[in-house]
C-alpha positions as CSV (number, residue, x, y, z in Angstrom):
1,X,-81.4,37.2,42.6
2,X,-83.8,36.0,45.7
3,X,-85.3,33.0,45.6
4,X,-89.1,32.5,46.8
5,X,-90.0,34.4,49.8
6,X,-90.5,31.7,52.9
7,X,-92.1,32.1,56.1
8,X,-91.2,29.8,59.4
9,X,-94.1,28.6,61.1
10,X,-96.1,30.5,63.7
11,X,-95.5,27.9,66.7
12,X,-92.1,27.9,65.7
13,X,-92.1,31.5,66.5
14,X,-94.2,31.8,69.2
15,X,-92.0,28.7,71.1
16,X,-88.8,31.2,70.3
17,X,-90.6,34.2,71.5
18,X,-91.6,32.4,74.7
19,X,-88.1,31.1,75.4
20,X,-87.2,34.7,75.0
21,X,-89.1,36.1,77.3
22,X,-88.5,33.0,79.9
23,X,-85.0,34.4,80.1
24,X,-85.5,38.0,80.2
25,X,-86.1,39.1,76.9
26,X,-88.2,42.2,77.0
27,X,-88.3,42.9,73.2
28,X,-89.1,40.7,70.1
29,X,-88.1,42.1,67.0
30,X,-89.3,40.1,63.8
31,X,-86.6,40.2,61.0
32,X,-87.4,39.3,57.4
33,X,-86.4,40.9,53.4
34,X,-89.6,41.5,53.2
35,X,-91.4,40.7,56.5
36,X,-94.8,42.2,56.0
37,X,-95.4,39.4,53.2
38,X,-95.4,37.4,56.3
39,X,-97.4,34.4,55.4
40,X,-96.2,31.8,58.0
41,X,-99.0,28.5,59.2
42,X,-100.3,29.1,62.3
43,X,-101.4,26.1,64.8
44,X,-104.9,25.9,62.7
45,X,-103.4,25.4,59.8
46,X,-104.5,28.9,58.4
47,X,-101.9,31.2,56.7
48,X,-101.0,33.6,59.5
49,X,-100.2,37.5,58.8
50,X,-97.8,39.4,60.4
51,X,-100.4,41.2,62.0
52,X,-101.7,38.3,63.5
53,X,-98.4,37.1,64.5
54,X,-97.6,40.4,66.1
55,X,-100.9,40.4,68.0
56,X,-100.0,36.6,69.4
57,X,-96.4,37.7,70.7
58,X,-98.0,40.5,72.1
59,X,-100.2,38.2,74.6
60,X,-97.2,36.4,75.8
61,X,-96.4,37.8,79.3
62,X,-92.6,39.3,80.0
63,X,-92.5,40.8,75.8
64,X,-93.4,44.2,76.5
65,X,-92.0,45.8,72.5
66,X,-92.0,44.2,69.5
67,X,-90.9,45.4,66.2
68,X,-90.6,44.7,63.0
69,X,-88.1,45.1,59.9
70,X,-87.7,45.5,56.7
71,X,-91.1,45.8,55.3
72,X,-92.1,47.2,51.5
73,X,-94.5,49.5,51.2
74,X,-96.4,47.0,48.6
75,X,-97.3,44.7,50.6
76,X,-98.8,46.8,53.6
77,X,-101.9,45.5,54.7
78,X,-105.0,47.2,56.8
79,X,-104.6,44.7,59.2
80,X,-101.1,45.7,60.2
81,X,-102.1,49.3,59.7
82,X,-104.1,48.8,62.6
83,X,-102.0,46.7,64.5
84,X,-99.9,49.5,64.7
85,X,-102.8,51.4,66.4
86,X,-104.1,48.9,68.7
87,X,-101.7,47.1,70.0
88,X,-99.3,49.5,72.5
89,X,-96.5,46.9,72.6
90,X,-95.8,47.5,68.5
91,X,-93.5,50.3,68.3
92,X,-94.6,53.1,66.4
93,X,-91.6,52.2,63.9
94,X,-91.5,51.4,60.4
95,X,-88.7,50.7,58.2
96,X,-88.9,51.3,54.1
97,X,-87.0,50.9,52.1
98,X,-85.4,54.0,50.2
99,X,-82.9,53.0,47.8
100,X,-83.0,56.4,45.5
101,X,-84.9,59.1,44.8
102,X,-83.6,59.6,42.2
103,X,-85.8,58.2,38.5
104,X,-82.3,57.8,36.9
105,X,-80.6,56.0,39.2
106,X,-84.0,53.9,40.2
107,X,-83.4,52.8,36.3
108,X,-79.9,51.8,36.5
109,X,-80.7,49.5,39.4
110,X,-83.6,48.3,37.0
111,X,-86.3,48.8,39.6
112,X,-89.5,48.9,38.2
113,X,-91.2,51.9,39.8
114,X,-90.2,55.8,40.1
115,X,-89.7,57.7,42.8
116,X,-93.1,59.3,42.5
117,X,-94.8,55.9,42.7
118,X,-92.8,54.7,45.4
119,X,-94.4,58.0,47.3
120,X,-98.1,57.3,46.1
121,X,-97.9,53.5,47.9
């Protein structure tokens, strides 16, 4: 079992992301179980989304892709939506995860939705 989801701070990221890209890093790829439930501080002390996180990383100069993985289809927001449509450095990617399609199996893992809802989010 996980335990609570946790998000590292914005300018801890940013800072990372700049280092990066000071020594040649061309692509920033955010890594999380569940990354779009991105809910990291931010310098204001406002609760950042990955949307706005993504749209930060994409103004630092050198990064010119940045992706993002593994993301659940639950907790896709409008904000990174568009993200993915106004901001050219997000690569049109997206990760889901699939772990059946199959209702019988989806119940022996004890997941709690069917394959036909899993397709409806």
């Amino acid at each position: 079992t996980r335990g609570a989801e946790v998000s590292r701070s914005v300018p801890h990221i940013l800072d990372e992301a700049k280092r990066l890209a000071d020594s040649g890093s061309r692509e920033i790829t955010l890594l999380g179980q569940n990354v779009n439930a991105f809910h990291g501080e931010g310098p204001d002390g406002a609760s950042w989304s990955l949307a706005r996180l993504i749209a930060e990383i994409a103004t630092i100069p050198g990064i010119e892709r940045i992706r993002y993985t593994t993301s659940h289809p639950g907790d896709m927001q409008d904000d990174l939506l568009e993200a993915h449509r106004d901001i050219p450095k997000l690569m049109p990617y997206l990760h889901l995860p699939v772990q059946s399609g199959s209702n019988k199996i989806l119940k022996a893992m004890n997941r709690k939705h069917t394959a036909e809802s899993y397709l409806e989010t």
